[in-house]
N, C-alpha and C positions, 0 to 999 in steps of 0.2 A: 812381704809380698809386694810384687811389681804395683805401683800404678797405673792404671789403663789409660792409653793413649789419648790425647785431644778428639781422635777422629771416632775412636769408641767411646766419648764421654758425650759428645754431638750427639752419636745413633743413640746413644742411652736416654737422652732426652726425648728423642722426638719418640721412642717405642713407649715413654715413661706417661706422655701424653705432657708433657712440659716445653715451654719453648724456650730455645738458647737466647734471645733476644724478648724484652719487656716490649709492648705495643704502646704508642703513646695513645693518650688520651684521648677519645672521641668527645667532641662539644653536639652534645643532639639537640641542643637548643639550638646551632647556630644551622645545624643539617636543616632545622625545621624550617628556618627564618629565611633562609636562601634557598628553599623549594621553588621552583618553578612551576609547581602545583597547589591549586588551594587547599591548605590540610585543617580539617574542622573536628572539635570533637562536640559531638552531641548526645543532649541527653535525651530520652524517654520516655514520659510516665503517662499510662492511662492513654496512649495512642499519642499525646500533645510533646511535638520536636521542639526541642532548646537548643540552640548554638551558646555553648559556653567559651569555646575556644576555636578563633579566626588568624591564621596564620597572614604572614604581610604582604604573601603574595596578590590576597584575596582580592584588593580591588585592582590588580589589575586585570583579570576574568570577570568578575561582576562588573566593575564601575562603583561599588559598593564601598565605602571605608570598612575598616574592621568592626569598629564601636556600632557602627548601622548593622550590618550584619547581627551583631550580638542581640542586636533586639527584635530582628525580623523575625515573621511568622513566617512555616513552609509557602502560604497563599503566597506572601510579599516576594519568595523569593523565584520560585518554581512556577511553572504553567499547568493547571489543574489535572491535563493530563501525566505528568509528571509525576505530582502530587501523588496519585493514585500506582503509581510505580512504585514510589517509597516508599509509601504505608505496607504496600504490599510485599516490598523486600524486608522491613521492619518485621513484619510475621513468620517470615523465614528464620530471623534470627532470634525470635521469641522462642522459637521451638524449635532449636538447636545446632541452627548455622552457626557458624563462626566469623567466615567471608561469605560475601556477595559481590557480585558487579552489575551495575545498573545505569545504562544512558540514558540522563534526564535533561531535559530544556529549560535554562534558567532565564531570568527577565534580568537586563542591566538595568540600570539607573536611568540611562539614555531611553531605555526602552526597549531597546534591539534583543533577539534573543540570542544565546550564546550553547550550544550544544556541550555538555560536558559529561567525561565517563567515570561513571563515583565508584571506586575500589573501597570497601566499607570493612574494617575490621571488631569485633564485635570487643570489647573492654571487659564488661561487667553487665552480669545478668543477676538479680536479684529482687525476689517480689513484684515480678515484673516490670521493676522499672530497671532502662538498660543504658550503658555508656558505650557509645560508639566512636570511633576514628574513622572519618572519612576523607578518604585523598583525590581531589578532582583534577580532571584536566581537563584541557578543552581541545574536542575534537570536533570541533564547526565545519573545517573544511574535510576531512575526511567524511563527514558526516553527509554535505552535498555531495560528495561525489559517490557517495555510494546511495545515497537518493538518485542521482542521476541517472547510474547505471540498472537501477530497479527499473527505472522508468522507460528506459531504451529499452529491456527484455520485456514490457509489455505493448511496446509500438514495433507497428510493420515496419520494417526496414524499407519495402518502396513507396506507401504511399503515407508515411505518418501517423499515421491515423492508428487506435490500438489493434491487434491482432490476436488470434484466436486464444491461445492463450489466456487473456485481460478479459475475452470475453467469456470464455468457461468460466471461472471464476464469478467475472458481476452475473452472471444470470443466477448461479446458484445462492449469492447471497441476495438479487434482489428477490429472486423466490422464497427463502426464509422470512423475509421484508415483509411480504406479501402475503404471508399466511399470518404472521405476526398480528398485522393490519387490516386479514380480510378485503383487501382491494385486489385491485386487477392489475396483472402484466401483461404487457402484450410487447410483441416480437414481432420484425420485421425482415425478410430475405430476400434480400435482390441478386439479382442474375445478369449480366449483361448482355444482351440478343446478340445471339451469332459472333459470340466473342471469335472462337479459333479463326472465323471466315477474315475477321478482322486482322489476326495476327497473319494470314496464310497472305493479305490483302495489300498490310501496308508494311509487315515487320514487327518481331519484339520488340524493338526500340522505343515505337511508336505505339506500340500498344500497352505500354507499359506508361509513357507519356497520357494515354487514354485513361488509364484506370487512377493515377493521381488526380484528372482533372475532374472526373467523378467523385474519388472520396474524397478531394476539398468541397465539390458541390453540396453533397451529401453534409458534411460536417456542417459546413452555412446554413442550409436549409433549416435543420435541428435546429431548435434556439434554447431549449430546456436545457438547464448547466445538468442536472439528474439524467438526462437522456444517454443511452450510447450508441456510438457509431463504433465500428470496428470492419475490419477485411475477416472474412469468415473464412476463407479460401480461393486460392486464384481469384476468378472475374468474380463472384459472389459477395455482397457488404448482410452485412447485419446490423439492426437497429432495433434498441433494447427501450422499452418506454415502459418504467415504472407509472403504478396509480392512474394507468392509461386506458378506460374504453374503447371497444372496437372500432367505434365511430369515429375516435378521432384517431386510432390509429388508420384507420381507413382513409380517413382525411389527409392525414400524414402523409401515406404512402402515396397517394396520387400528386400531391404537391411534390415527391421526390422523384416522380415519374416525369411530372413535367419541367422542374429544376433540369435533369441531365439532356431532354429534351433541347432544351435553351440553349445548351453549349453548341449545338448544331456543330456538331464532330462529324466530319464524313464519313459515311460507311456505306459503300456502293451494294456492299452484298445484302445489308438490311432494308430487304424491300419491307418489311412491316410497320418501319416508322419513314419511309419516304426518303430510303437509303442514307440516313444520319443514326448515331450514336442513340439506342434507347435501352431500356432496362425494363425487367420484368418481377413484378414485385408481389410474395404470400406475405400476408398481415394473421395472426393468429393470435389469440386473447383467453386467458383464465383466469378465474376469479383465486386468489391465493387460500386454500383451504388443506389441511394434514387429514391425511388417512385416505388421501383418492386412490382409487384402483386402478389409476395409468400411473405410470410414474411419472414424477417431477421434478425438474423440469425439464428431462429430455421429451416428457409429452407434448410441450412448448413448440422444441424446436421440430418434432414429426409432423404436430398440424400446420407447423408454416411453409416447413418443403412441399407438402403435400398441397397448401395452396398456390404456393410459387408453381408446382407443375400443371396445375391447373391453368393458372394463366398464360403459363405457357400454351398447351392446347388451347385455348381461345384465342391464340393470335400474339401471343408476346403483346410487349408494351403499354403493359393490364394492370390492375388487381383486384388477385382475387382474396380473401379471405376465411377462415374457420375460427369460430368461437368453442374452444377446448372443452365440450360438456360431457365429462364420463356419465356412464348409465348410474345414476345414482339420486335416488330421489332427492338426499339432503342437499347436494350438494346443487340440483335446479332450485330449491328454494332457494339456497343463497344469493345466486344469479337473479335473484327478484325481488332482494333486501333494497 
């Protein structure tokens, strides 16, 4: 019988699942040692992390030698929020992860922190205690800049300052804050008098220049790092004052009345403040309590439009205020705790 060709004894191989040529040898030790990533294998037991094995790259990410590493605790190495990430991806693979991936903040040596994203492969699971491979990189600078752009989607693009957005959000957490705690939140809404007259008067350009120098005033004014300022919409700011009484929001808002005041911005058509730049401001205040029969805390921001319009009917360049008390008995005793 013939023998089968060179070119049929190739396809015979590859269909055979056999390769015509031998692979040379892979060195995985030298792959490990010339990682440009830090590869760790840690162990487990009873919650408590051991680094047994620090690859050579590792102090050039930490600042750390290897041998230092080997002895450190998660605390020495990790930022406690961090900490709390790992433990937490740790229980993933307790109960039958395999992979994870987990962005944690490590402390150098220097001190400085270094952002890194732990790709976590799981070893060995037994009697609960487990061996893992962890491969780090360090992603510090993608890591600002996608900080950065979080931070730009919750600022106004004209006047800096946050925007509605940033402020949906804090009011609804500091309302959970505030029932959490039983203290008071109180909201502030300002309006700028006879804004269109203004823009009809001097221009967008300028009126746009207007409302920055107001929500820089505004921002100043504030001195509480807790406080927020924010653009609510067009000429409208809002100001958010956690653990804040009516009184001193009250107080608050008049000192922001006479701050914009100060800037003596021309404005021919507001005869209400003596044809200058003024603002019109509702102050609203609730004591933080679950199970009220307004809702919350859009009931917040309905009693401060409602007093912002108020003081607009008394004349703009006002405030006026509401203290949020549904019809509810319990909830007036609170208000006198």
């Amino acid at each position: 019988m013939a023998r089968p060709s060179v070119r049929a004894r190739a396809h015979s191989c590859v269909h055979s699942g056999k390769r015509a040529s031998r692979s040379p040898a892979v060195d995985f030790r030298a792959l490990v040692d010339n990682s440009l990533d830090m590869i760790c294998q840690v162990e487990i037991v009873n919650g408590v992390h051991r680094f047994v094995y620090a690859s050579p790259s590792t102090p050039e990410l930490v600042g750390w030698s290897v041998e230092e590493v080997l002895e450190m605790s998660l605390a020495q190495l990790y930022t406690s929020e961090s900490i709390a990430l790992i433990k937490n991806d740790a229980e993933k693979l307790l109960n039958g992860h395999q992979t994870s991936l987990v962005t944690v903040e490590a402390i150098r040596k220097d001190g400085s922190h270094v952002w890194m994203e732990n790709k976590v492969r799981l070893l060995s699971n037994r009697n609960g205690a487990m061996s893992v491979i962890i491969c780090s990189r360090d992603i510090t600078q993608r890591k600002l800049f996608e900080d950065r752009l979080a931070r730009l989607a919750l600022l106004d693009g004209l006047t800096g300052i946050f925007n509605r957005r940033a402020f949906d959000d804090t009011i609804k957490r500091e309302w959970k804050r505030a029932v959490r705690t039983r203290s008071p939140l109180s909201l502030l809404l300002l309006d700028v008098d006879n804004f269109k007259l203004y823009n009809d008067t001097y221009g967008h350009q300028q009126g746009d220049d207007c409302l920055r120098s107001i929500a820089e005033t505004l921002s100043h004014t504030v001195k509480r790092a807790e406080d927020m300022v924010s653009r609510y919409g067009g000429e409208e700011f809002a100001v958010l004052l956690p653990a804040t009484e009516m009184a001193g929001a009250e107080l608050l808002a008049q000192r922001l009345c006479n701050a914009v005041i100060e800037l003596r911005i021309p404005h021919l058509a507001n005869l209400c403040a003596g044809q200058i730049v003024s603002v019109s401001c509702g102050a609203s205040t609730a004591i933080g309590r679950s199970g009220n029969p307004v809702r919350m805390p859009e009931g917040l921001l309905v009693a401060a439009d409602c007093a912002l319009y108020r003081a607009k009917r008394q004349g703009r360049n006002c405030v006026a205020s509401s203290f949020l008390e549904p019809r509810d008995e319990s909830y007036r005793n609170l208000k006198a705790d």
